[in-house]
N, C-alpha and C positions, 0 to 999 in steps of 0.2 A: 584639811585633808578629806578628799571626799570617800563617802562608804561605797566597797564594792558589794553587789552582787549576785547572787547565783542565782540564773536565769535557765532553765532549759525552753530553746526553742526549736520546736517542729522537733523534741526527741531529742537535739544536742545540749550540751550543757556549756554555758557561756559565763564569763564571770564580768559584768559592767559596774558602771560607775552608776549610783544613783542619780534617779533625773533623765538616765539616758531615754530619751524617745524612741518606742520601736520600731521605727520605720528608719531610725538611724542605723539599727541593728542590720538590716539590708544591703548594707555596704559590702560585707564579706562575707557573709548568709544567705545566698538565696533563695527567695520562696520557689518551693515546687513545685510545680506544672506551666504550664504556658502561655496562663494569665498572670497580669503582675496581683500584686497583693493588695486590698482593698480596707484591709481592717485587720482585727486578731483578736480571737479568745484569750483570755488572759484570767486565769483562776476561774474558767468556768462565765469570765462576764465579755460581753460583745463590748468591743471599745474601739478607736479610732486609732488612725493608727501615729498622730502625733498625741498618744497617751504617752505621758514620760512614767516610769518605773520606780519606783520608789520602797519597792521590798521584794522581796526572793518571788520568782512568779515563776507559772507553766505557762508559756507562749505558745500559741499555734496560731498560725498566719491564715486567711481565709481570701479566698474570690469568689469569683461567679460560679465557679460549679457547687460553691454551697449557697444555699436560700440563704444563712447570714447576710454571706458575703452581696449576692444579687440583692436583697434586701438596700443595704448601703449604697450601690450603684444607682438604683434608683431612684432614690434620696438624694443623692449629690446629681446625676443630673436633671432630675426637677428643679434643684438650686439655681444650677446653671441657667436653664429654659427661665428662670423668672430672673435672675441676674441679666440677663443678656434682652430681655423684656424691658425689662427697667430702664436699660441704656437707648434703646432702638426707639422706644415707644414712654417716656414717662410715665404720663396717663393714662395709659391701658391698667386695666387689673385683671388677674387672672386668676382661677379657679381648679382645682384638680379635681376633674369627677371619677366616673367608673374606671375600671379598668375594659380595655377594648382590643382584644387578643394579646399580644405581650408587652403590651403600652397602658400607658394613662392620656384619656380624653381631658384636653386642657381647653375652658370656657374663659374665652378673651373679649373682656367687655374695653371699649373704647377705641378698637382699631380693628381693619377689616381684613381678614383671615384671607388672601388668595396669594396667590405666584411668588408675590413681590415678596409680599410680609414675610412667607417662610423661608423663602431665600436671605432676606436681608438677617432673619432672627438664626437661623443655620451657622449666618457667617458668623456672626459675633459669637454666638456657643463655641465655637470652632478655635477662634480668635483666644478664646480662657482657654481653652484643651494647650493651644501651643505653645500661650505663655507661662503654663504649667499654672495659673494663677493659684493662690494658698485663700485654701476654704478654712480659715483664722476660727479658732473656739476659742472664748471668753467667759468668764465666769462675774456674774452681775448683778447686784443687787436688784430684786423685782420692781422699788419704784422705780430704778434709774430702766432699769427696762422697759417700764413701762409711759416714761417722760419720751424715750425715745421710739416707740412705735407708736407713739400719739402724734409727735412730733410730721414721722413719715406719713401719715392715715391709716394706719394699718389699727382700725379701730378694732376690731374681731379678737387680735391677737393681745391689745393691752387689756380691754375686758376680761380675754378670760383667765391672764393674769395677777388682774384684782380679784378673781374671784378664788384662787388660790389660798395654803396657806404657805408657803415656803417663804422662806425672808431672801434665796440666790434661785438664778438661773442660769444654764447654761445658754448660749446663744451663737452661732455662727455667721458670720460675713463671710460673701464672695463680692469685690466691689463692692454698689452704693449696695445692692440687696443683702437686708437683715432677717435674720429670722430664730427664733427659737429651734433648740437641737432635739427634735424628738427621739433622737436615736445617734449613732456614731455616721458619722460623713467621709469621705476619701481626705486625706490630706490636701490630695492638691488636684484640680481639674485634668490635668495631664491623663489621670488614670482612665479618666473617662470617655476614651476617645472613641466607642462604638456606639452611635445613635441613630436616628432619623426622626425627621417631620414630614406629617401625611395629613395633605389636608381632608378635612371627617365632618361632616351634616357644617354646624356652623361655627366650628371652632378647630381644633388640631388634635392630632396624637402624638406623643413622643413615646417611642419604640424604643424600646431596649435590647439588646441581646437575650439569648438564650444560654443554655450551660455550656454551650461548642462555641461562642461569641457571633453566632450568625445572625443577620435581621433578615424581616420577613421584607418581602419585593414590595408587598401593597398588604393591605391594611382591609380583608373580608367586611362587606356592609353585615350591622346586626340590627335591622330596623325595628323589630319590634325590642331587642331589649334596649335602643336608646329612647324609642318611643316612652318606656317606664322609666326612662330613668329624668329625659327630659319632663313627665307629670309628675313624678313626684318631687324634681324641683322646683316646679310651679306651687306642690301644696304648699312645698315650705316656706315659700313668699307668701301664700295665705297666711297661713299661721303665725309668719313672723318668724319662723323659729328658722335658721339657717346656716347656725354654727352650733358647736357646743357649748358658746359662751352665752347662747340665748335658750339653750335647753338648761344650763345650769341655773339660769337667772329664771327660768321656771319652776325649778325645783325648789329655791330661794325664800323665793314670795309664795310658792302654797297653790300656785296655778295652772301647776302640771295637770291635774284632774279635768280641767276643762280644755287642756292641750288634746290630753288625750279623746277625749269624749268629741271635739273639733274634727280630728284626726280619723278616728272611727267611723263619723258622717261621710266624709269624703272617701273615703274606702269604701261604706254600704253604697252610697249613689254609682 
């Protein structure tokens, strides 16, 4: 027999079965305002919204007009953009740099950013929106996570999970692309269905809504702040230091001091 129970969501009080997922709660519930729902506080914590319930909670549902909520959106469609990379292009790899008005500047190594490319990566993003495709959370031992981003190349990502101490991790799949859940994702690609691609110096932008869900027409040049932002990912190819998994592998070994001191040079000059 399974336990019910007492859930207030968005203020009402509900009585479910343990286990119930909250995004199943939406069935007869619905979230309020005129975006759909992206995630939900729950006791105060940001969670996803195929968290299943497992003891008496405060639910409140969230979207884009809260920073949680846009937070999330963003997050699941960068999955997407590297989901739908992976299928169009294998051997591209890609990069998220700054942010560049209400997007993120994405650095696409192995394939050439013009007309065609954003067109053809548009449609496949598009393609998960309307098969509603399931942004899948898992929970995983760190070697088996780490066998398996070895496996893909995604060397960056098993390092800096050896360099951890946790014995699980959580992990999300959309398709072939895997990635570690730094944060709660949309359930299912469908929600995601306001974006654009603008092509930007030599790489792209993926634009996102705003809190009203409007995107911008074009994408303002900011040359001198890519200008810093492309040197200073030059130092880091200096230095070698280009993730966090190679700044922690300096703190490690005791050679942070002459990262820093390296670093310092290239700033005075």
């Amino acid at each position: 027999m399974s336990t019910e129970l007492k859930v207030t969501l968005n203020g009402k009080e509900l009585r479910v079965r343990a286990g119930t997922r909250i995004e199943e709660l939406f069935a007869n519930h619905h979230h309020p305002g005129p975006f759909p729902a992206l995630g939900a506080i729950v006791n105060k914590r940001i969670v996803s919204l195929s968290y299943p319930l497992k003891a008496p909670a405060d639910v409140t549902s969230i979207d884009i007009t809260r920073r949680e909520g846009m937070d999330i959106y963003r997050r699941s469609a960068s999955a997407i953009l590297c989901a739908a990379l992976l299928d169009i292009a294998p051997h591209a790899k890609s990069a998220v740099g700054q942010s560049i008005g209400n997007g993120y500047f994405f650095d696409i190594d192995g394939a050439k950013v013009d007309q065609a490319f954003l067109t053809q990566l548009d449609r496949r993003m598009r393609e998960f929106v309307q098969e509603h495709a399931r942004l899948e959370m898992e929970w995983t031992t760190v070697d088996e996570a780490i066998d398996r981003f070895t496996e893909r190349g995604a060397h960056d990502k098993a390092k800096l999970l050896s360099q951890g101490r946790r014995a699980e991790v959580v992990l999300f799949r959309l398709g072939k692309f895997l990635d570690v859940a730094h944060g709660p994702v949309a359930s299912s690609a469908g929600l995601i269905d306001r974006f654009a691609l603008h092509p930007y110096e030599h790489g792209l932008v993926l634009d996102f809504p705003d809190e009203h869900g409007e995107l911008a027409d074009t994408i303002p040049p900011h040359p001198k702040l890519f200008a810093t932002y492309v040197e200073s990912k030059r130092w880091n190819e200096l230095v070698k230091t280009q993730n966090i998994a190679d700044l922690n592998e300096h703190c490690m070994e005791g050679s942070v001091s002459d990262l820093i001191r390296v670093t310092e040079a290239l700033h005075e000059k």
